[in-house]
C-alpha positions in Angstrom: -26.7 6.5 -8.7 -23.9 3.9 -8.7 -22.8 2.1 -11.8 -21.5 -1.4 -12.4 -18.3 -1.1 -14.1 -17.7 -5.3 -14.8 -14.8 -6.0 -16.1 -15.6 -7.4 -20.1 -14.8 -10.6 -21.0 -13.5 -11.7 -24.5 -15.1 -14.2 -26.0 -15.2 -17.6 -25.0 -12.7 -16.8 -22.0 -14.7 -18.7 -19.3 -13.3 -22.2 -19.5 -15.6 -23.4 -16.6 -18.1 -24.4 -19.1 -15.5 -27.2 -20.5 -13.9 -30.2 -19.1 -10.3 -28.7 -18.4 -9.1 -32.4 -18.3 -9.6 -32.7 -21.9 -6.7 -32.1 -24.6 -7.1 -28.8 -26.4 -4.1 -29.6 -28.6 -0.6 -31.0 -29.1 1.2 -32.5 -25.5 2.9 -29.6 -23.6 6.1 -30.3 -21.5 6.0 -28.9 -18.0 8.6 -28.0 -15.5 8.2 -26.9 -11.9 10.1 -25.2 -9.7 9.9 -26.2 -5.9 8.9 -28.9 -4.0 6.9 -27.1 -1.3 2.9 -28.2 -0.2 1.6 -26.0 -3.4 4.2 -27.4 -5.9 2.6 -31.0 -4.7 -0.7 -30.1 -5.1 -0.3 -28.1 -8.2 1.8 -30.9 -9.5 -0.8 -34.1 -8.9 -3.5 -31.7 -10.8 -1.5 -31.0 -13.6 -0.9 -34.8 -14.3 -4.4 -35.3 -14.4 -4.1 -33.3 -18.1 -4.7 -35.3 -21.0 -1.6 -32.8 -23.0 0.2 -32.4 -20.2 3.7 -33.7 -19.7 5.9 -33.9 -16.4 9.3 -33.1 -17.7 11.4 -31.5 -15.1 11.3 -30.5 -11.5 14.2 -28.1 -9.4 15.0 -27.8 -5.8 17.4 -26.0 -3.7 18.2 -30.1 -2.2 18.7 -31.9 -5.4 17.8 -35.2 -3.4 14.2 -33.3 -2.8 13.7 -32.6 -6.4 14.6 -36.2 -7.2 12.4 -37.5 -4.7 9.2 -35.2 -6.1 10.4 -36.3 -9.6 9.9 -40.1 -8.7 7.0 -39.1 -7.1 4.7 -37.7 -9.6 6.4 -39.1 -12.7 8.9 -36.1 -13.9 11.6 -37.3 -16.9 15.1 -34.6 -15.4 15.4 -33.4 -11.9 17.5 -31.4 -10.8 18.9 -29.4 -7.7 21.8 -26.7 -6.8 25.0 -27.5 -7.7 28.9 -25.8 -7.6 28.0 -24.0 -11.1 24.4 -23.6 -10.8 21.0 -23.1 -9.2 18.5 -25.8 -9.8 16.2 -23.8 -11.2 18.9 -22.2 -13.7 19.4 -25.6 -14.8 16.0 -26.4 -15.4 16.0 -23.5 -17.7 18.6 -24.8 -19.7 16.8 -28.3 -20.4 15.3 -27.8 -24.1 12.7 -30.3 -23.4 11.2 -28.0 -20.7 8.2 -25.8 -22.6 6.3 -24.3 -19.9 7.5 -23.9 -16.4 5.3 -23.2 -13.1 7.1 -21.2 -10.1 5.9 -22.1 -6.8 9.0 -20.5 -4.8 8.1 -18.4 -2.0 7.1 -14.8 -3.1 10.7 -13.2 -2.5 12.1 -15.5 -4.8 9.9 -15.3 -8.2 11.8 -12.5 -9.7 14.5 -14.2 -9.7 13.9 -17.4 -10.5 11.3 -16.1 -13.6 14.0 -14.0 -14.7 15.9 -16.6 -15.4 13.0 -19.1 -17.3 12.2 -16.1 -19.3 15.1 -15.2 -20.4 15.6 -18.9 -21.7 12.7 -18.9 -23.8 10.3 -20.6 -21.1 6.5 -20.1 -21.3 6.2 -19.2 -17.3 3.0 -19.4 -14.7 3.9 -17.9 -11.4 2.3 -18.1 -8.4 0.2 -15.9 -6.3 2.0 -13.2 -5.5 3.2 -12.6 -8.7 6.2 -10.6 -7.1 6.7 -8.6 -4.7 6.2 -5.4 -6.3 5.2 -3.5 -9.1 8.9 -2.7 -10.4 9.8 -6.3 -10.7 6.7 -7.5 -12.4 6.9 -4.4 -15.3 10.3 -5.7 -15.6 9.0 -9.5 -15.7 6.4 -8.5 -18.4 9.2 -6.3 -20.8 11.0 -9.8 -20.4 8.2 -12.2 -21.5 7.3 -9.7 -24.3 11.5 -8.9 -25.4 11.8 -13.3 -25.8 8.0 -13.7 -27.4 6.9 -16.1 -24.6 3.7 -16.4 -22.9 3.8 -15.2 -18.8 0.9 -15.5 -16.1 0.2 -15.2 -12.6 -1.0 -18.1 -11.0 -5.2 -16.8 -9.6 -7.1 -19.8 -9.5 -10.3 -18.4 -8.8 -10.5 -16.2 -12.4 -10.6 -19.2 -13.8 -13.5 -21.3 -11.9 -17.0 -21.6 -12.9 -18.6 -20.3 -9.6 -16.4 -17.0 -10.4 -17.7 -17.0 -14.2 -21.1 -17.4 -13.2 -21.3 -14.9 -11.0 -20.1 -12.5 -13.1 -22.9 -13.4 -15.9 -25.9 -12.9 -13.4 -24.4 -9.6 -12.3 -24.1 -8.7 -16.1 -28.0 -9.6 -16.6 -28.6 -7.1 -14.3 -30.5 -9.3 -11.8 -29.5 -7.3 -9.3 -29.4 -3.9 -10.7 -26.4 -1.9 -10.5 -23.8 -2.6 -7.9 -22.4 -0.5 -5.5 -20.6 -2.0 -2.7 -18.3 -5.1 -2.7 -17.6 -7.1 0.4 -15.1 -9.9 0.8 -12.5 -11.5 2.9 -10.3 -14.2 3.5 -8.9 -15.1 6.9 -7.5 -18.3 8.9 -5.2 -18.6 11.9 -1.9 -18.4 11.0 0.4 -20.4 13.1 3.0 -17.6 14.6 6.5 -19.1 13.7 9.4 -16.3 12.6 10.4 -19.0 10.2 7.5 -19.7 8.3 7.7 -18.1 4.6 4.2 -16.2 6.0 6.0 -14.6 8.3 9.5 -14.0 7.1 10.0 -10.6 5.0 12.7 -11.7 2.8 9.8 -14.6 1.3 7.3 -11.5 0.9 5.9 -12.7 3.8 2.0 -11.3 4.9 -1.8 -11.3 4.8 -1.7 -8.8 1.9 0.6 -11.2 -0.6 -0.6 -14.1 0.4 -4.5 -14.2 0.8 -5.1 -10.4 -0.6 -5.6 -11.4 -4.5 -8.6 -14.1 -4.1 -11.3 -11.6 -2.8 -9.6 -8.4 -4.8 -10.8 -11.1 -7.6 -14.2 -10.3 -6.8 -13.6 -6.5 -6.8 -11.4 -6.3 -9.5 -13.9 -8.6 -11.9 -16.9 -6.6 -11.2 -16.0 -3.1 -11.0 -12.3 -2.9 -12.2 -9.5 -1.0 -11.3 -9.9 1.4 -8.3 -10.1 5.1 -8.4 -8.6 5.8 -5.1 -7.3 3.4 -2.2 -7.4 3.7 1.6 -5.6 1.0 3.6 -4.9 0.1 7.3 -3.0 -2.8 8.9 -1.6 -4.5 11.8 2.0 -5.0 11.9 3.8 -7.5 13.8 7.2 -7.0 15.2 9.3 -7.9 11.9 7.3 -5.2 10.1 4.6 -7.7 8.9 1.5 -7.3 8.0 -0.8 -10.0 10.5 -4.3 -8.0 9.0 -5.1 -5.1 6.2 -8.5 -4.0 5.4 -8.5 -2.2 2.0 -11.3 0.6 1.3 -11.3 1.3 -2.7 -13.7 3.5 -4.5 -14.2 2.8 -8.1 -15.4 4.8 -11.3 -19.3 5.5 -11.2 -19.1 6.3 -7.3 -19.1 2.5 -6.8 -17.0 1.1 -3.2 -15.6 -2.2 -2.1 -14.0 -3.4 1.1 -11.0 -6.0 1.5 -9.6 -7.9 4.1 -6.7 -10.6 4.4 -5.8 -11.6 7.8 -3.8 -14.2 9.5 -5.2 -13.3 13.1 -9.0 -14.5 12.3 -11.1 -16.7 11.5 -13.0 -14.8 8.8 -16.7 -15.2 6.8 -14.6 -16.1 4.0 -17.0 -14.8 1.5 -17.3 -11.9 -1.0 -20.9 -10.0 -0.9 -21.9 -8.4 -4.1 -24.9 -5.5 -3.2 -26.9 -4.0 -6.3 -30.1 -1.0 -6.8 -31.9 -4.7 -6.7 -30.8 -7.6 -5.1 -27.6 -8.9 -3.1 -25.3 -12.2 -4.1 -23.0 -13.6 -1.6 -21.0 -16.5 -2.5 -20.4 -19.9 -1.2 -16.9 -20.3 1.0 -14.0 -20.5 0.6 -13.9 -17.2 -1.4 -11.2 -18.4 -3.2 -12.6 -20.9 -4.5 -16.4 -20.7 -4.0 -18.9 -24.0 -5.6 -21.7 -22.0 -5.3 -23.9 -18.6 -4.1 -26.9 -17.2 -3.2 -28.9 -14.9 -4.5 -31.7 -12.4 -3.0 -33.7 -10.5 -4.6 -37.4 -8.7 -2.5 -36.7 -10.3 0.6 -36.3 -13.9 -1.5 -33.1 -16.0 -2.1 -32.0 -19.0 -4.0 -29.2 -20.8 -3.8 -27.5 -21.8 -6.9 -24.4 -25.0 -7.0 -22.0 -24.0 -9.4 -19.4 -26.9 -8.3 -15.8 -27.1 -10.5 -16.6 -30.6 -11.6 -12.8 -31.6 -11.3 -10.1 -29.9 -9.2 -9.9 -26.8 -9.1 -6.1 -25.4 -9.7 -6.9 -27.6 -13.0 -8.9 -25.1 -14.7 -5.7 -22.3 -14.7 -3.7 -25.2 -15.8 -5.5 -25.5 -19.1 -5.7 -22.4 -19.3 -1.9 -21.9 -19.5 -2.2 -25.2 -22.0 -4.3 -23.9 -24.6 -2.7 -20.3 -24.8 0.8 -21.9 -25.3 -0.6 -24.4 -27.8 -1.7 -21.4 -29.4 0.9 -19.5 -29.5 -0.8 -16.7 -27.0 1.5 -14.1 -24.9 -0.5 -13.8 -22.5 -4.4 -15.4 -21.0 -7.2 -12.8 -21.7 -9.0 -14.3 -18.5 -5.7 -13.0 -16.7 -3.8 -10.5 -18.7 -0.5 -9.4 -17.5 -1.7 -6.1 -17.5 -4.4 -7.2 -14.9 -1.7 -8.4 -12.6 0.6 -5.2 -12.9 -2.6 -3.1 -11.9 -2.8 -5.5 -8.8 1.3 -5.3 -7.6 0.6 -0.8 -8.1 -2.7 -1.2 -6.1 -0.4 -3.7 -3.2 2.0 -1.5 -3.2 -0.4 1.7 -2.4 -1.3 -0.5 0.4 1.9 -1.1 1.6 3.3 2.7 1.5 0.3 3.6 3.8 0.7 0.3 6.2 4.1 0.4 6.0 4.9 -2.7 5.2 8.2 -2.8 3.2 10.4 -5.8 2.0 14.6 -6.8 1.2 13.2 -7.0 -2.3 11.7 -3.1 -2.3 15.8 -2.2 -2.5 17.6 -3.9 -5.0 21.1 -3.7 -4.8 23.1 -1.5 -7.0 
């Protein structure tokens, strides 16, 4: 018989039952690096913070990070210049507290590196890196300078996610043991698109992968083995990968990320009892339903603000409180993740500038 193996929670580690908009303590100064769609969006929600402050923005184009600066409200901007990158000179503002990278996926070694090793409290965007190598060496840095370090998964962090979790923990619907979920769209096909291009970390499995491996990950933990296929385009990038995992307790789970399809955009939870699937987008699902003898209920669980807001806070109140690290999303969590993508990647294929480092 199968066995649910959720994940535990600590203690008061689902913030979706608080208004994330509300302080939690003293103001905290924020820097971003980018000026992309996600750095926007990010950006607008993270002024909407009662103890959050806009203190500094980078760009590559220092007249693009002065523009986003005048945009949203930031203090300092600043861009490349003869002696520096932008984002090295963000890390040298000693106003700057905590920084959020939202660089394509290729670049947040780098640009992390740097924060960290000038004492910046970081958040990183999905992908966290491109591999596991460069996020071990991410996390020695964060814990070498005593500063707090997290990647950047929204959906840990909502209250659809949280709730979920709780009714499969009542054991409504017995033990589970099979996971379904996927997330897919129709990726426009342009070499020159960061989704495409390999030295970005470009890909289904980096870029859409982590939001239903939430699912997986959150209710029956890390994986015992790992069997993975994919379609590669002609740069050696991955357009679909389906991920078969089995998991302690004889427990299984399926994943896909595509860029070629239209997916269901949903994650399926099946027990001894009763099956949940939840709302869509998987990523950031407001609500599910549950069946249980043939009946089902459907049961709103909406954000009540926007949703990137929630992670936000979350990153607030651990560096208010002098946390390392988010016990919703450990480092240790994320490492698992880069080891399990890049298992994936040896047996699609899929390799990257970043995977060879240059002596």
């Amino acid at each position: 018989m199968a066995t649910s193996r959720l994940v535990p929670r600590p203690p008061g580690t689902p913030l979706g039952g608080g208004d994330p908009l509300v302080a939690t303590g003293a103001p905290v100064r924020w820097g971003v690096v980018a000026t992309g769609k996600i750095a926007g969006v990010v950006t607008a929600q993270l002024a909407l913070l009662e103890d959050a402050r806009l203190q500094a923005v980078s760009s590559r184009d220092p007249a693009r990070a002065a523009a986003f600066a005048s945009r949203f409200g930031f203090s300092n901007s600043y861009g490349d210049g003869p002696d520096r990158t932008g984002y090295e000179a963000l890390a040298l503002d000693p106003e700057v507290e905590v920084v959020y990278v939202a660089t394509p996926h290729g670049q947040h070694h780098a640009v992390a590196r740097a924060l960290l090793q000038a004492g910046k409290h970081v958040l990183i965007e999905k992908a966290f890196t491109i591999n596991a190598r460069e996020a071990r060496d991410l996390a020695d840095l964060a814990d070498r300078h005593g500063v707090f370090l997290m990647e950047a998964v929204w959906t840990r962090f909502l209250p659809c996610y949280h709730r979920v979790l709780d009714v499969v923990e009542s054991g409504a619907i017995g033990d589970v043991v099979y996971v379904q979920a996927d997330l897919g769209f129709m990726a426009a096909s342009d070499p020159r698109d960061r989704l495409w291009d390999p030295r970005d970390g470009g890909g289904a499995l980096l870029d859409l992968a982590v939001y239903p491996l939430s699912w997986v990950l959150g209710l029956l933990g890390d994986p015992t083995a790992v069997v993975a296929s994919g379609r590669l385009n002609r740069d050696g990038v991955d357009e679909l990968t389906t991920i078969s995992l089995t998991h302690a307790g004889g427990a299984y789970a399926q994943v896909v990320a595509s860029f070629v399809s239209q997916s269901v955009n949903r994650a399926a939870i099946v027990g001894t009892k009763g099956v949940i699937v939840t709302d869509s987008p998987v990523s950031r699902a407001q609500g599910f339903t549950l069946t249980i003898d043939g009946e089902s209920r459907h049961e709103a669980v909406p954000h009540g603000t926007e949703p990137y807001t929630y992670q936000l806070r979350e990153v607030t109140r651990c560096v208010q409180r002098g946390l390392r690290e988010s016990p919703t999303m450990p480092v240790a969590a994320t490492i698992a993740t880069m080891e399990l993508f890049d298992e994936v990647r040896r047996q699609t294929g899929v390799t990257y500038p970043n995977d060879y480092p240059e002596e």
